[in-house]
C-alpha positions in Angstrom: 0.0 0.0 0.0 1.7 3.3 -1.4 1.8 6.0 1.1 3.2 9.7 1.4 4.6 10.6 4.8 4.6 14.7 4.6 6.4 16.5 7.6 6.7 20.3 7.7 9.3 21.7 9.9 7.5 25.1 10.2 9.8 28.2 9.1 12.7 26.1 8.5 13.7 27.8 5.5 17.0 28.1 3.3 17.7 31.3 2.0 16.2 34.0 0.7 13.9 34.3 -2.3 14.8 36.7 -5.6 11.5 38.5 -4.5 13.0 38.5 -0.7 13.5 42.7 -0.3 10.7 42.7 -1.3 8.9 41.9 1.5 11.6 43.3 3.9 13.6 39.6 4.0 16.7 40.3 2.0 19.3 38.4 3.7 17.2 35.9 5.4 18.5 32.0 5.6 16.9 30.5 8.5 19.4 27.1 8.3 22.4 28.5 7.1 22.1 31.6 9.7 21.2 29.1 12.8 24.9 27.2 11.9 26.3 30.0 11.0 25.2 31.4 14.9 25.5 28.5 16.2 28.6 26.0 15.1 27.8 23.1 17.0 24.3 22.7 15.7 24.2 18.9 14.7 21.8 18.2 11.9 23.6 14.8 11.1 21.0 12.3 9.8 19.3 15.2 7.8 22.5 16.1 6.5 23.0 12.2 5.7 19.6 12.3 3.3 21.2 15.2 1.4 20.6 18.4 3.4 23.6 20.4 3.1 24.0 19.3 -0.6 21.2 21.4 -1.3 22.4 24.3 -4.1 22.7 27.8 -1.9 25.0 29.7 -0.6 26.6 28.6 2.2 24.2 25.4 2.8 27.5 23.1 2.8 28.0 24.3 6.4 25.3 22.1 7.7 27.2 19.4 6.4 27.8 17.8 2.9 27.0 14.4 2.8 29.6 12.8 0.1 27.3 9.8 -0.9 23.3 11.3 0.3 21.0 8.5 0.7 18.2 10.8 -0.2 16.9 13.1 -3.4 17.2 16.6 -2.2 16.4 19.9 -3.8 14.8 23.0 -2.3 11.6 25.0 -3.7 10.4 28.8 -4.5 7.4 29.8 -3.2 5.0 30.9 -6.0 1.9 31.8 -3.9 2.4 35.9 -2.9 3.0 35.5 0.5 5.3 33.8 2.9 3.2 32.5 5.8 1.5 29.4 7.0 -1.4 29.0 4.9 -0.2 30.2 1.8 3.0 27.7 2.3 1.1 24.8 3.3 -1.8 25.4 0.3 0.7 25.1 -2.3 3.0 22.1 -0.9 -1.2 20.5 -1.6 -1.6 22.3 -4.9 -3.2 25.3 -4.7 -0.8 28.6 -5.8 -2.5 32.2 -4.1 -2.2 34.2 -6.7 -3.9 37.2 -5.1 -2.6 37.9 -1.4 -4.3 38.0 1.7 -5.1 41.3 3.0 -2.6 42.4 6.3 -3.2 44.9 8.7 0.2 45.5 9.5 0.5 49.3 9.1 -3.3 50.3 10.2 -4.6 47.5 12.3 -8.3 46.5 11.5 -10.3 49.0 9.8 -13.1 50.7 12.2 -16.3 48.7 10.6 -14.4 45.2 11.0 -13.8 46.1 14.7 -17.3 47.6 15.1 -18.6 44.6 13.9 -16.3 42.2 16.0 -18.0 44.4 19.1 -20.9 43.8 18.0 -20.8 40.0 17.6 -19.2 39.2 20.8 -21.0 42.1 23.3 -18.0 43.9 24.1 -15.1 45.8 23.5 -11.7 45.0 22.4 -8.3 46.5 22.8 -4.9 46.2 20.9 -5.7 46.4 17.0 -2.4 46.6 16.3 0.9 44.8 14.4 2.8 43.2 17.2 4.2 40.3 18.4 2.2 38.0 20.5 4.5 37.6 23.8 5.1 41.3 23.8 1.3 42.7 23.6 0.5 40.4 26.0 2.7 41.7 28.7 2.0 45.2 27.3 -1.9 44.8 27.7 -3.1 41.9 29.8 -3.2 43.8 32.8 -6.0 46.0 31.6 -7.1 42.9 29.8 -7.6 41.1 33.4 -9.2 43.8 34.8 -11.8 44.7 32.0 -12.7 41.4 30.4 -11.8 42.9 27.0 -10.0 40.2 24.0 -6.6 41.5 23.1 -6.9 42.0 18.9 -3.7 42.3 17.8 -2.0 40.9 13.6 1.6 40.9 12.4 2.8 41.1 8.8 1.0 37.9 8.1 -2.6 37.7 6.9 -3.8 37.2 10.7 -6.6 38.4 13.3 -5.3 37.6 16.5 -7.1 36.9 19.7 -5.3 36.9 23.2 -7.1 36.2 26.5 -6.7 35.1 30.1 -7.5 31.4 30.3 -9.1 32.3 33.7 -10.9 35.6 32.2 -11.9 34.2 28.5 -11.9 30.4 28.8 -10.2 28.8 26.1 -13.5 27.4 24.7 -15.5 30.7 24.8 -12.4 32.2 22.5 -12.8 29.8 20.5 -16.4 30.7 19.8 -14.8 34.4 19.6 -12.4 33.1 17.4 -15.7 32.0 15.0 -17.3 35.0 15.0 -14.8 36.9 13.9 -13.8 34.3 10.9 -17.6 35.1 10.1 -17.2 38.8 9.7 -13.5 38.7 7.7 -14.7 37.6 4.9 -14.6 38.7 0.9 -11.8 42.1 0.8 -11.0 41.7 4.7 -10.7 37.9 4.8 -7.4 37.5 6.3 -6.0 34.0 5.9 -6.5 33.2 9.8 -7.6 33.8 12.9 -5.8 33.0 15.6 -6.9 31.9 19.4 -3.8 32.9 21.3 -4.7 31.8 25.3 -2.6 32.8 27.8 -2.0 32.7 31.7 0.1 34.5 34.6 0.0 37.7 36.1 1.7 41.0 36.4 3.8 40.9 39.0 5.4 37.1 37.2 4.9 38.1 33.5 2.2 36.5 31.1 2.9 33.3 28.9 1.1 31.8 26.1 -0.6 28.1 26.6 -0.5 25.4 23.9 -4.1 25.5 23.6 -3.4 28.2 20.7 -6.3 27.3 17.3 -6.2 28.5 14.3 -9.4 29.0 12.0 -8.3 29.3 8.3 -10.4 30.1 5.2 -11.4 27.1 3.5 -9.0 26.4 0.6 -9.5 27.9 -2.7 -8.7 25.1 -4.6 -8.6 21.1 -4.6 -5.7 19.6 -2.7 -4.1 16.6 -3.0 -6.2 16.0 0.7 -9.3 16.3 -1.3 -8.4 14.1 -3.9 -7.3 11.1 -1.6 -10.0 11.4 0.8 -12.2 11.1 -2.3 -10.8 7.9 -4.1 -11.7 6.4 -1.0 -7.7 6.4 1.4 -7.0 7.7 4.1 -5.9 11.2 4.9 -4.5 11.6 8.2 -3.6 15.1 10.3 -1.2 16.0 12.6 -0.6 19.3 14.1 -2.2 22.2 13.1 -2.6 20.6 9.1 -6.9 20.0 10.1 -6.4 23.8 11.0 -4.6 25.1 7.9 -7.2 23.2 5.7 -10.3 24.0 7.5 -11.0 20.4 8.4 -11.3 19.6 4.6 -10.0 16.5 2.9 -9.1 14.6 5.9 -10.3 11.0 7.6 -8.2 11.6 10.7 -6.8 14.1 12.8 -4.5 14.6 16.3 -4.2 18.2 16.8 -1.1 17.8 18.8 0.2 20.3 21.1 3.7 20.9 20.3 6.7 18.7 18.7 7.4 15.6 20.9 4.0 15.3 20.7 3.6 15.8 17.1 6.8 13.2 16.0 5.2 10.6 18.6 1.4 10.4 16.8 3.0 10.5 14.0 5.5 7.4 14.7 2.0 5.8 16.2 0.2 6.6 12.9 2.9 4.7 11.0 2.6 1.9 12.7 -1.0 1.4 11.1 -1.8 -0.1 7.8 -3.6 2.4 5.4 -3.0 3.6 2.2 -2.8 7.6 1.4 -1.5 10.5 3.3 0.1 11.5 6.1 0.5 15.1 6.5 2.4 16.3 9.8 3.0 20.0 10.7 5.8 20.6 13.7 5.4 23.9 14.8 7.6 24.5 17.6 10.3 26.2 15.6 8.3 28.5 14.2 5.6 29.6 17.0 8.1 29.2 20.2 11.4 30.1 18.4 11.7 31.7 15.4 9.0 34.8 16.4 11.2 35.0 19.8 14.6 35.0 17.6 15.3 32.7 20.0 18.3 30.9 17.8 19.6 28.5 20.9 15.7 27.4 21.2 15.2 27.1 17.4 18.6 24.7 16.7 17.9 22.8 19.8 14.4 22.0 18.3 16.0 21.1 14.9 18.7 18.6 16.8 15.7 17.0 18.7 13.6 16.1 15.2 17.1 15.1 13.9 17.4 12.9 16.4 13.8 11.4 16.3 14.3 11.2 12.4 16.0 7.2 12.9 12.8 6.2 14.2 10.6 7.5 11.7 12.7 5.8 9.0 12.3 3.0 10.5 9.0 2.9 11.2 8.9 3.2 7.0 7.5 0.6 5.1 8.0 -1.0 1.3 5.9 1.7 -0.6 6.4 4.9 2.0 7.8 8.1 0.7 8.9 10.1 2.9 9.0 13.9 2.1 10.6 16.7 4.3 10.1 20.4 3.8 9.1 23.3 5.1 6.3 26.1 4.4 8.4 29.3 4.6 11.3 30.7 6.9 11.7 32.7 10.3 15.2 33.5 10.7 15.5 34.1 14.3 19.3 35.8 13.5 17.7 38.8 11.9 16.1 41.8 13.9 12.3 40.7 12.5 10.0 38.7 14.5 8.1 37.7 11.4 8.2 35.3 8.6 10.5 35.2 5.7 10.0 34.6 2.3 12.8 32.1 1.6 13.1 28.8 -0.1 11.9 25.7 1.6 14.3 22.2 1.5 12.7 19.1 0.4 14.0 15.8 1.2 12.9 12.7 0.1 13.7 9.1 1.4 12.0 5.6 1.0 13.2 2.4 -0.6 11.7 2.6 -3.8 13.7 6.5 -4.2 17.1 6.8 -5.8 19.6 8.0 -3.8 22.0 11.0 -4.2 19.8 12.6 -7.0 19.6 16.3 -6.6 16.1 18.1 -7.0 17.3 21.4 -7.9 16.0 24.2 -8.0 11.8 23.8 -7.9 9.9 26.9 -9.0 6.8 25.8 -6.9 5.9 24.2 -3.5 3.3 22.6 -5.4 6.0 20.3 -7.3 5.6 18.7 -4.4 2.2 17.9 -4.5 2.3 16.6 -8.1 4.8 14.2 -7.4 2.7 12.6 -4.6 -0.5 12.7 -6.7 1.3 10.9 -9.6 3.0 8.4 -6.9 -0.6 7.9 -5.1 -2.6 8.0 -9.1 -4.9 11.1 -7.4 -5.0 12.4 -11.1 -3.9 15.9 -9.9 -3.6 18.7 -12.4 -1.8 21.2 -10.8 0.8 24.4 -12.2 3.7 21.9 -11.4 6.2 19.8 -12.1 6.4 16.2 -10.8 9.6 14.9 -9.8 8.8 11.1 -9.5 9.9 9.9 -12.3 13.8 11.4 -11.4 13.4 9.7 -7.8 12.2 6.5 -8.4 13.8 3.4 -8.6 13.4 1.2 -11.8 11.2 -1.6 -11.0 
């Protein structure tokens, strides 16, 4: 039974996009800059599928394998935009040619907010760009007193709700959290909106819980999710994937709470016998690290999947392919908080692939996608380019 492992290692990018300045990135290389901050980051059995063989400047500092046992190759994002859903849309086929709206500069226009007060019976505060551990501390003292939701958004096409887990429990957010997806709709709807829970106080400082949700517009197009689910396999979801794609185009989901947790459902998952996908989104480096430019945190997060990565090859069977990428960058070296629009690394390992071959250069995440439809027989017709036929093995 043929099946497509998928794991996205959330912002790890490598390097920074033609169109990088563009969108204020130039210079960005999430990879190259951890190692390059941080020497003794050890990346060794990622580097042993063909990591830091990858064409880039600089990306033979990770490590050049002289005989890779995987293909490797990284991709250009095509989609306008360098953020979650955008990233993770195109890896299943779908290209945003038209951005998301972003608030960065104004926050939320009066009639969205007027209409958010509206829905929910009260006021708001925030409705501003900032980063999500800062406006916390900045406003959830007058957050705790009045009851108000904190609305804050970032350069990413995001509404962002913070409250008190003992003010707003994390439920009644959540049904915040849907109203608001209700009103940013048509020229205001942003790509997400975000449940950001948090607890503490003043006097210790305010932290963020893992009980963060994110409610996505549905996807625009068909996905290769859609087109397994519908020729009857299974699709299965781990991590914040059910979230990305709206709950569409899936048979099973574990929305896991942070990495460890993510790598062990998924090494469960394996074990089972199904044909289709498995689609696994590990968010740490991204949501704890890379918005913190916390590069000791983010490299310490790479090493631990590095190290888990001997069991999930193992756990491989006959007909698994397994593909590793990534959905955009955060270089936590660089002064910005935010995303960066920077190629993405794919690797690709199983026994039926050919090893050592070298990808290249992909023009679209969505490469990636074709080359699993064609491997599964999905029938996808998507503005790609499949790359099975240079990884397989004769037969």
């Amino acid at each position: 039974m043929k099946r497509a492992i998928i794991i996205v290692l959330d912002s790890v990018g490598i390097g920074a996009l033609p169109d990088a300045a563009d969108f204020g990135d130039a210079g960005s290389n999430t990879l190259v800059n951890i190692k390059k901050a941080r020497p003794q980051t050890d990346l060794s059995h990622l580097c042993a599928l063909g990591l830091g063989n990858i064409q880039g400047e600089d990306v033979a500092l990770l490590g050049k394998a002289e005989a890779p046992k995987g293909a490797f190759g990284k991709m250009a994002e095509r989609s306008i935009g360098k953020d979650t859903t955008t990233g993770h849309w195109e890896i299943a086929g779908i290209i945003t040619k038209k951005p998301f709206p972003t608030y960065t500069e104004t926050g939320f226009p009066k009639e969205i907010i007027d209409a958010f007060e509206a829905a929910i019976g009260t006021k708001c505060i925030g409705n501003y760009a900032a980063s999500g551990t800062v406006i916390i501390q900045d406003l959830g003292p007058e957050h705790v007193k009045t009851g108000y939701p904190i609305v804050y958004t970032s350069a990413d096409s995001v509404f962002q709700i913070a409250a008190h887990e003992a003010v707003i429990p994390v439920e009644k957010l959540y049904e915040i959290c849907e109203k608001a997806r209700k009103i940013l709709t048509g020229e205001h709807g942003v790509a997400r909106v975000i449940a950001r829970p948090f607890i503490g106080n003043e006097k210790d400082g305010f932290t963020r819980t893992k009980n963060r949700r994110d409610f996505s517009l549905e996807p625009t197009g068909v996905t290769i999710l859609d087109l397994a689910k519908e020729k009857g396999m299974e699709v299965v979801a781990v991590g914040k994937i059910e979230d990305i794609f709206e709950h569409r185009g899936m048979t099973k989901a574990d929305h896991t709470a942070n990495n460890a947790e993510g790598i062990e459902k998924t090494l469960q998952f394996m074990k089972e016998d199904f044909e289709g996908i498995l689609f696994t989104n590990l968010v740490d480096t991204d949501m704890i690290y890379g918005h913190r430019n916390d590069v000791e945190g983010y490299a310490s997060a790479l090493e631990y999947f590095d190290q888990k990565l001997p069991e999930i090859i193992a756990l491989m069977k006959e007909d698994d392919i397994l593909f590793i990428t990534a959905d955009h960058g955060c270089d936590p070296t660089t002064a910005s908080t935010d995303h960066s629009r920077e190629y993405v690394p794919v690797l690709v390992y199983g026994e039926k692939v050919k090893e050592g071959v070298d990808l290249g250069v992909r023009k679209t995440f969505a490469d990636l996608g074709q080359t699993i439809s064609d491997y599964l027989g999905l029938g996808a017709d998507f503005e790609a380019e499949s790359f099975l036929a240079d990884i397989l093995k004769a037969e």
